[in-house]
Each structure stands twice: as C-alpha cells, then as structure tokens.
C-alpha positions in Angstrom: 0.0 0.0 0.0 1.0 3.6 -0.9 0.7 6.1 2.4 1.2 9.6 2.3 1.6 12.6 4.6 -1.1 15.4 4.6 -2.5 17.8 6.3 -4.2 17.7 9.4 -7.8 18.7 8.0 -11.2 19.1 10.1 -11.9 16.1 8.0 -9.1 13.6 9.9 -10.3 14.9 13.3 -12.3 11.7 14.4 -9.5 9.4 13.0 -7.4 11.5 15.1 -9.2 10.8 18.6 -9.5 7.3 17.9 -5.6 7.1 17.8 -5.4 9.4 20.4 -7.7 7.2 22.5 -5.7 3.8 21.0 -2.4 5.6 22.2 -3.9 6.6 25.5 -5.3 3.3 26.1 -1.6 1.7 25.5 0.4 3.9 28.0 2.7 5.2 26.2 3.5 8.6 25.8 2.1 10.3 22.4 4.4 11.5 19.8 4.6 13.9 18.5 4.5 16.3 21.3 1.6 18.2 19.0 -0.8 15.7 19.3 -0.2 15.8 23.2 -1.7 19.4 22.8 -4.5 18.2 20.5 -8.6 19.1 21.8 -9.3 16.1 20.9 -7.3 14.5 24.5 -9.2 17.3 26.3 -12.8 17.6 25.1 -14.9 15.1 23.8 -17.1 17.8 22.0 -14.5 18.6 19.8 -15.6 21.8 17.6 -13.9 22.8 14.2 -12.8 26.2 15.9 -11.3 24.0 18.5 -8.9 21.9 15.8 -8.3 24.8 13.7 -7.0 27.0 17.0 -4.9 24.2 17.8 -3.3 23.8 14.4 -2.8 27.7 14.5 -1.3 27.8 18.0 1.0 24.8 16.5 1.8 26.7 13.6 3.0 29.9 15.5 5.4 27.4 17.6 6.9 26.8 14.4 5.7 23.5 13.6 4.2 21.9 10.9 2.0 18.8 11.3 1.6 16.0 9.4 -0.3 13.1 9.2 0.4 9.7 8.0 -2.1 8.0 5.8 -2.3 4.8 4.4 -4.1 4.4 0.7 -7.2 2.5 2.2 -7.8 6.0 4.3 -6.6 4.6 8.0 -4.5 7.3 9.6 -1.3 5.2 10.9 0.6 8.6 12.7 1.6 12.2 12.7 5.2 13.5 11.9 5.7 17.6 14.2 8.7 19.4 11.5 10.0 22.5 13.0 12.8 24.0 10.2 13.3 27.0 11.9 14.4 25.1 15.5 17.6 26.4 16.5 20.3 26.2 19.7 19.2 24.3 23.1 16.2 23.8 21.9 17.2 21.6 18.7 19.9 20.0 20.1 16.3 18.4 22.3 13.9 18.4 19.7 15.3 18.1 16.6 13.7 19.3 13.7 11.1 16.9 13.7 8.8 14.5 16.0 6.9 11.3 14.8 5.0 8.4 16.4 3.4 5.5 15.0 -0.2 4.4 16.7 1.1 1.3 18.3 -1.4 -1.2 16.3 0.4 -0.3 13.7 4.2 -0.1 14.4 6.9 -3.0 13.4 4.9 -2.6 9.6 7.8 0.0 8.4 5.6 3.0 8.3 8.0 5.1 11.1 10.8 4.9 8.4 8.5 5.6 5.4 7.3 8.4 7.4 10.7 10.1 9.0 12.1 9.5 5.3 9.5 12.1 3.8 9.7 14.6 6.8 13.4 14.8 6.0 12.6 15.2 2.2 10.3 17.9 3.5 13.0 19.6 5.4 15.6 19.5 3.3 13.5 21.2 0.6 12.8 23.7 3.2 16.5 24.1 3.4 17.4 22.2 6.2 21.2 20.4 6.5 21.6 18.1 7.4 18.5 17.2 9.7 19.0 17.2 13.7 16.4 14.0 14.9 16.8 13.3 18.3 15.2 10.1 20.8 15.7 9.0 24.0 18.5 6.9 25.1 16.0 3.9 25.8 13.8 4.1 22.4 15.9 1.5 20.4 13.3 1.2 17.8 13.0 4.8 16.9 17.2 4.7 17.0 16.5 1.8 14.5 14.3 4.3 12.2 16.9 7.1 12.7 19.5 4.9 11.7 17.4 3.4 8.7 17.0 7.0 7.2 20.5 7.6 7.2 21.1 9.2 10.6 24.4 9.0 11.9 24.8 9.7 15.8 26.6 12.9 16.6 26.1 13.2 20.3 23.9 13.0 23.2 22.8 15.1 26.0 20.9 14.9 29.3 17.2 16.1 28.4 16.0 18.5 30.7 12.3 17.5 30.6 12.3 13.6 31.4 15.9 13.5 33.5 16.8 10.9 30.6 19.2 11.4 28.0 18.8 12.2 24.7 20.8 11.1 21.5 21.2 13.5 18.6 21.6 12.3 14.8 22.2 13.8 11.8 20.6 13.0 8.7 21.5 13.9 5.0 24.8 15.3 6.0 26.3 16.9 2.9 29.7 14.9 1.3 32.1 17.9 2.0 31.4 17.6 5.6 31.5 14.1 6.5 
C-alpha cells in the first residue's frame, strides 16, 4: 500500500481521537508532542474552531504537522517538523517529532514516514536534519539509523531526567 503525509484537516479529526484514544489506552506517551496538545485528549465535544485553533497555535510554535495515511484511508501517525528550531532547543527536539499508533508499528511506516519529513525539510533548506530520541527508544534509533542518521552526540534532556541522542541526517559529502 501507498501512504502519504497530509494535512491535518477538520476532516481527519475523528480518525485522530481514535488514535489518540488507542495511544492513551496503551500507556505510552504520544508523539509527536503536537498531538499531546490536540482538543481532541481534552474535550470530547471537539468543535472545528477548537482543531483549527490548535493547528494555529501549532503553527505559531513553528511547527508543521503532518499526518500519515495509508491508501485505504486509515490514519497510521503524525510527523511535528519544526525548520526553523535552533540552539538548546534543537539539540532536544530536533527538527522533527513522529510516532506511529502502536497497532500499527513493526509494519515499516516510522521509516517511510521520517524519510519524507526529511525530504520535507531538506527542501525547506534544512542540512543536514537534527532527529533526536531517547536513550531507551531502540526502535525509533533503529528508524533514525534506517534514514540515514548518523549519531553525533547526546545530551541529558532536561524535561524527562533521561538522556537524549542526537543524529544527523543527509549530512552533505564535504562535511563528513
């Protein structure tokens, strides 16, 4: 099957709580951090104003959000990019935050869907692309790695006490 990224449109926003809710219902904490923001954890009345705000509020973060969705229509995840992330901040983040709903995951759909948020970012100008994870998440160092990342360091992350490991992806030739 043939997935693609797209917008986050009123029209995704019940496909969205149910993987909210799936996601929820696991224990694991949602990625990207955008969808932890999303009405739709907050308010089961969800109103358009309510998802467009959120998208706006998103968007003057400096984030873009995408989400993952397979041919037959099922949304599979959401990919955060954030080109202009800079210092501190990136060395954390990254330019870019994914997550796979986890009746989904082991399919390949992280690494189809990190693969075309770099291609994103890199026509947006960014290189090479900072990805980070936690020290602990061997499958999303697994998709890092699959896209080409090479490690370049790793730092203690502020918010979770853990420690973070930074990659690089599309490094130019000239610089390796």
């Amino acid at each position: 099957m043939k997935e693609k990224l797209v917008h986050p449109a009123w029209e995704y926003s019940e496909q969205c709580a149910e993987l909210l809710r799936e996601w929820k219902a696991s224990g694991e904490e949602i990625h990207p951090g955008a969808l932890r923001r999303c009405p739709c954890l907050q308010n089961s009345n969800l109103s358009r104003r309510n998802w467009e705000n959120w998208l706006a509020e998103e968007e003057q973060q400096g984030q873009q959000l995408f989400f993952l969705l397979r041919e037959d229509g099922r949304l599979l995840g959401a990919v955060s990019i954030r080109p202009q992330e800079q210092g501190e901040s990136l060395r954390i983040n990254g330019h870019c935050g994914y997550g796979i709903r986890p009746s989904e995951r082991r399919k390949g759909y992280a690494v189809e869907m990190l693969s075309m948020a770099v291609k994103l970012l890199q026509e947006q100008g960014v290189m090479p692309v900072i990805v980070t994870c936690d020290k602990e998440n061997v499958a999303s160092e697994k998709t890092i790695k699959r896209c080409g990342g090479v490690l370049v360091g790793e730092i203690p992350d502020p918010d979770t006490g853990g420690r973070n490991r930074i990659f690089e992806i599309g490094i130019p030739k000239n610089e390796e």
